[in-house]
N, C-alpha and C positions, 0 to 999 in steps of 0.2 A: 512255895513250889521250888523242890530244884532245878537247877542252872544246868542243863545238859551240855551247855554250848563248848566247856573248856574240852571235855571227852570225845566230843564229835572233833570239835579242829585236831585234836590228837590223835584219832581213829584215823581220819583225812590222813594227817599227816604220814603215818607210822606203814597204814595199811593201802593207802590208793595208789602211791607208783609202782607197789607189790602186784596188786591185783590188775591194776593199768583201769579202774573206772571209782569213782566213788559217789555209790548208791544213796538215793536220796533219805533211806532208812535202812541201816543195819540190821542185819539178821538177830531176832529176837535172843538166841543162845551165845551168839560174840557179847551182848549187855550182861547177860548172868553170869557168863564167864569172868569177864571183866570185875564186876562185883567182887563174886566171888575170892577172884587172886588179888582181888586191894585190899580188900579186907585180910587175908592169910599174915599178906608183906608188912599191914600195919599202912598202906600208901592208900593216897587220892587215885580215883579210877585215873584222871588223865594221867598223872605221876607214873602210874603202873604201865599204861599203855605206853608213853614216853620212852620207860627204862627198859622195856619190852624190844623198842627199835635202837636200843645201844647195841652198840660192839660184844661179844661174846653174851650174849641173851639168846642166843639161836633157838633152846628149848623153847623157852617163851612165847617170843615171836613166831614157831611154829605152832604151837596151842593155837597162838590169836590167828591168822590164818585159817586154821582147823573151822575155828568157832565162825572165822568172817565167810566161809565159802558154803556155798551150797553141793552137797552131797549128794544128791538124790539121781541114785542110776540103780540100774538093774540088768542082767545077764539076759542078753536078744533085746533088749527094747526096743520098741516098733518093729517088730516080725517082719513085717514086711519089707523093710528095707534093707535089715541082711539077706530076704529071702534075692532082690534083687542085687544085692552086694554081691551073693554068688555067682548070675549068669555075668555077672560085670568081670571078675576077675577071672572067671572060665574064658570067660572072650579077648581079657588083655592077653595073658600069661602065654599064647603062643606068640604075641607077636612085640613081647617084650625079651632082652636076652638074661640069664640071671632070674634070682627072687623077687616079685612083685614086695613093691615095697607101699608100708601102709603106714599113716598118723595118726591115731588118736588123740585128739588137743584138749583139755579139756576131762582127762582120764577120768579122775576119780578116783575110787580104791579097785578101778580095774576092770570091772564084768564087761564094758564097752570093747575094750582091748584083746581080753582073752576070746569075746563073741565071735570078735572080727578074725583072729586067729582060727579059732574053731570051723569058722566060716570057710577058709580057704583051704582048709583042709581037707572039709567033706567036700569041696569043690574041687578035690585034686590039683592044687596050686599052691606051689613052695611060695612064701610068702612071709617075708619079716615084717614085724609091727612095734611101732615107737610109740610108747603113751607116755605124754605129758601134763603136769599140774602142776598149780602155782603154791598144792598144801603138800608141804613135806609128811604132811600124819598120812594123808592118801596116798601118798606113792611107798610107804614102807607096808602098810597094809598092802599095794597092789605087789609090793615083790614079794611079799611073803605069799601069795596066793591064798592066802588065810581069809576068804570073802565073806563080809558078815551076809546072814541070814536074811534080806530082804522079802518078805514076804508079804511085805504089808504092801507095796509096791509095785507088783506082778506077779509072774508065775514063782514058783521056788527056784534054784540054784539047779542048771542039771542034776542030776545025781551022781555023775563022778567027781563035780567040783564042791560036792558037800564037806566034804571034811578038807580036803586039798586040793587045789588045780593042778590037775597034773603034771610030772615034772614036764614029758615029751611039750605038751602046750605053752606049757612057762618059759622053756626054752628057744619058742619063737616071739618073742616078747619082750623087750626091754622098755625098763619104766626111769625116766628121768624128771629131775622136778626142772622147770620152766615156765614160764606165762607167757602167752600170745601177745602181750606187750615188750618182750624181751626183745636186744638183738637182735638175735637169734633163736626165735621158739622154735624149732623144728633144731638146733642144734647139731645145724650141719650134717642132717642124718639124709637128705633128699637128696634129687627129687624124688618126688611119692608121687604112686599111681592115683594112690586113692587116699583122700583125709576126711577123716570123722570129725566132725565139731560140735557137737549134739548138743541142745540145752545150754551155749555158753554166750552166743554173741547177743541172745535176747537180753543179758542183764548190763550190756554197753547200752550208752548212751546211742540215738539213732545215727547223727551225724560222724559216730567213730564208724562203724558196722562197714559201709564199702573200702574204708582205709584199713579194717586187719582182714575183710575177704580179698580183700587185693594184697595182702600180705602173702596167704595163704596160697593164692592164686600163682605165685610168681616160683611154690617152694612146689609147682607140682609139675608134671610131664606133658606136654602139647598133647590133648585128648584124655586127660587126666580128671576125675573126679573129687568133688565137694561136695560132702552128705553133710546137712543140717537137719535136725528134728522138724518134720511135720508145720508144725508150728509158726517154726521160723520161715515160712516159706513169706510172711509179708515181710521180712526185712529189705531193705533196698539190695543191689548190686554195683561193684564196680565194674567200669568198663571189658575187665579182662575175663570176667564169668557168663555164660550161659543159663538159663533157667532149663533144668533137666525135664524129663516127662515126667515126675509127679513133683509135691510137695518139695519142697527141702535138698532135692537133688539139683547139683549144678555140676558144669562141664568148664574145663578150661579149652577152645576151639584150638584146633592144631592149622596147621600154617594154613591151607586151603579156606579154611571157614571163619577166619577174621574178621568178618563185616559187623559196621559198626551195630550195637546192640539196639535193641525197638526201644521205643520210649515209652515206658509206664504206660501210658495209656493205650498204644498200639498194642501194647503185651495184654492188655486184657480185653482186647476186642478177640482175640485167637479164640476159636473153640466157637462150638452153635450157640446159636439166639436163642434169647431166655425172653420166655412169653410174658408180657404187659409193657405195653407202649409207651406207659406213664413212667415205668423205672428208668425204662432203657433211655428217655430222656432227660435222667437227673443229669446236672453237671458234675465230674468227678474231680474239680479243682480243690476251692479253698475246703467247702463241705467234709471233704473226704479226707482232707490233712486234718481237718479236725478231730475227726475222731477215730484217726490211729491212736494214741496213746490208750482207748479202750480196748483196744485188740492185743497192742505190744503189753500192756497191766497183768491181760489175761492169759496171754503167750507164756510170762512172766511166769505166773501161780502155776500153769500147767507144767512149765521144767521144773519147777520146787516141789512137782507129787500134791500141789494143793488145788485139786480140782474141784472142790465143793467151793472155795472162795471165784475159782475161776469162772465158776456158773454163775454165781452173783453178779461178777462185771459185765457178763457178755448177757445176764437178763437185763440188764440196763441200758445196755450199748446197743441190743434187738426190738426194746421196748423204744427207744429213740428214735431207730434207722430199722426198720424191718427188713429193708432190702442189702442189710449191707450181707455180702458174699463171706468173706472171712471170717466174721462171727458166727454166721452157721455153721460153718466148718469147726470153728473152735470151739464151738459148742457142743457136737458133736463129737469132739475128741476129750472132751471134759468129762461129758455122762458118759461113753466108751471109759474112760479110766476108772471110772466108777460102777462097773460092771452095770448099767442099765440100757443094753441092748436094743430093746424095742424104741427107747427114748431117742436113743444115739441115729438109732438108721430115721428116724422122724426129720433128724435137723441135720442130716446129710442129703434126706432127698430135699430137703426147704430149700439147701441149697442151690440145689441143683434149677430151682425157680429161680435164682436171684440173677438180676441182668449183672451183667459184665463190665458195663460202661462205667461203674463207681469204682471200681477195684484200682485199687494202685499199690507200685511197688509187690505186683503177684503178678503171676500169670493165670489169669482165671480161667484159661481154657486147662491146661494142666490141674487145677484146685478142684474143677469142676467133676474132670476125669478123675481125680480122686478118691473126690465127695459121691459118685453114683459107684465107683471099684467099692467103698467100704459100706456101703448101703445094699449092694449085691450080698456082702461078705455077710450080714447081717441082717435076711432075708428070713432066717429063722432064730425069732430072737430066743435062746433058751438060755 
């Protein structure tokens, strides 16, 4: 059997303070990569990947990068919360002076960046946006406006950014390569009203996640927002963030509203009671640390666009814990990526049964209001 072990410490080494986390398994196409270029140079995979993090190997080591990161965005993803990204920046923008300033961390080859752009436009809101990534392939894709074809992923590309994003949008847009481990990720471009972080802090480690939102948190404006994916709404918080009124949305409090944050489990007592007596008196301590790592696995597969694997873990994690809150939710947003509608609104309203008192690290009066918003949405499944 071969020896993976020498490729992995040189993956570690070459790609983890690049990236600022190193994943307990590598993206299947950085190993084929990998192959593929040792075999070319005539070198050992780790030799390759070794001479990939010398001095003037930049190609290279942008390849591997390329092949180490995960890619998977699309233009408007989650509607819903550029729909409310809009009335958010119609309501800063008079009472900021100058252009609302926006981050995308986390870019990609862009469609988050240019959305966000787009967004404040039809919102009548002069508005600069900074996207940043740690893959140098993805940010010359995102300045060329040149956006691949995602279709397997969501809706198609508008159709004026079919062939090009237009110059006037591209113009409010600047793409710098960076990682949220850096110095300086935000590269001195803040403070920002509003930061995008979509699909990035689920694949840190849990106990990094309140140490870069508290990064995050420090590069934005007193009353300032933090949009995370859906998803990411079980990640924990550091002290300087607020949980917003849905998913994934947080708030930096401006001077007035400083009080110290609820704890975990006061945050998921918020919102109405959830019917059966039996649940409501499970304990939500050690039980419920247990089986996060089935939700953040499945949180996981859903930023990666692999919602059929994410259904798997959360049949198992529901088959286990029927009551647990967050996995209906996640569930729900797994069959939703998978166009099965009628399934989707089933384990949104399931939801909506599950008591609150297990939830942690969410606000499950927020998750819950969610979970019955896209169960409404989806009222007629066609």
């Amino acid at each position: 059997m071969k020896d993976d072990r020498p490729l992995e410490r040189a993956l570690a080494r070459v790609l983890s303070p690049r990236l600022g986390h190193a994943p307990s398994r590598w993206p299947e196409p950085l190993y084929l990569h990998v192959r593929d270029r040792a075999q070319r140079a005539g070198l050992g995979e780790a030799e390759y990947v070794e001479r990939a993090g010398q001095a003037g190997e930049a190609a290279s080591l942008a390849m591997l990068l390329d092949a180490a990161t995960i890619g998977h965005t699309a233009a408007y993803r989650h509607p819903e919360q550029f729909e409310r990204l809009g009335r958010v920046l119609a309501d800063l923008a008079p009472r900021r002076p100058g252009p609302l300033r926006l981050w995308c961390a986390g870019c990609s080859t862009g469609e988050e960046a240019y959305s966000a752009a787009a967004c404040a436009e039809a919102a009548g809101v002069d508005a600069a946006v900074l996207g940043t990534d740690v893959n140098p392939v993805a940010i010359a894709v995102a300045r060329s406006g040149l956006l691949p074809q995602r279709r397997s992923v969501g809706a198609p590309l508008p159709a004026p950014w079919a062939e090009r994003v237009p110059e006037a949008l591209r113009r409010r847009v600047r793409f710098e390569v960076a990682s949220l481990t850096d110095a300086q990720p935000a590269l001195g471009a803040g403070p920002f009203d509003v930061i995008l972080c979509r699909n990035v802090l689920i694949y840190f480690e849990r106990e990094q996640v309140p140490r870069l939102l508290g990064r995050l948190a420090a590069e934005l404006v007193p009353g300032g927002h933090v949009v995370l994916s859906p998803a990411e709404g079980i990640l924990p918080l550091p002290p300087e963030l607020r949980r917003g009124p849905a998913p994934g949305w947080l708030r930096r409090p401006e001077g007035g509203d400083g009080v110290a944050p609820a704890s975990p489990g006061a945050q998921a007592d918020e919102g109405p009671a959830s019917a059966g007596a039996g649940a409501a008196a499970r304990e939500p301590g050690a039980e419920a640390a247990a089986r996060e790592p089935g939700a953040e696995a499945a949180a996981r597969l859903l930023g990666a666009g692999r919602a059929d694997e994410a259904e798997q873990v959360l049949a198992a994690l529901l088959n286990a814990d029927p009551e647990h809150l967050e996995g209906w939710f996640l569930l729900g947003e797994a069959l939703l990526a998978r166009g099965e509608r009628a399934q989707a609104r089933a384990a949104f309203q399931r939801a909506l049964r599950c008591s609150a008192a297990g939830a942690r690290h969410v606000d499950a009066g927020a998750l819950r209001r969610e979970a019955a918003r896209r169960a409404e949405a989806l009222r007629d499944p066609r």
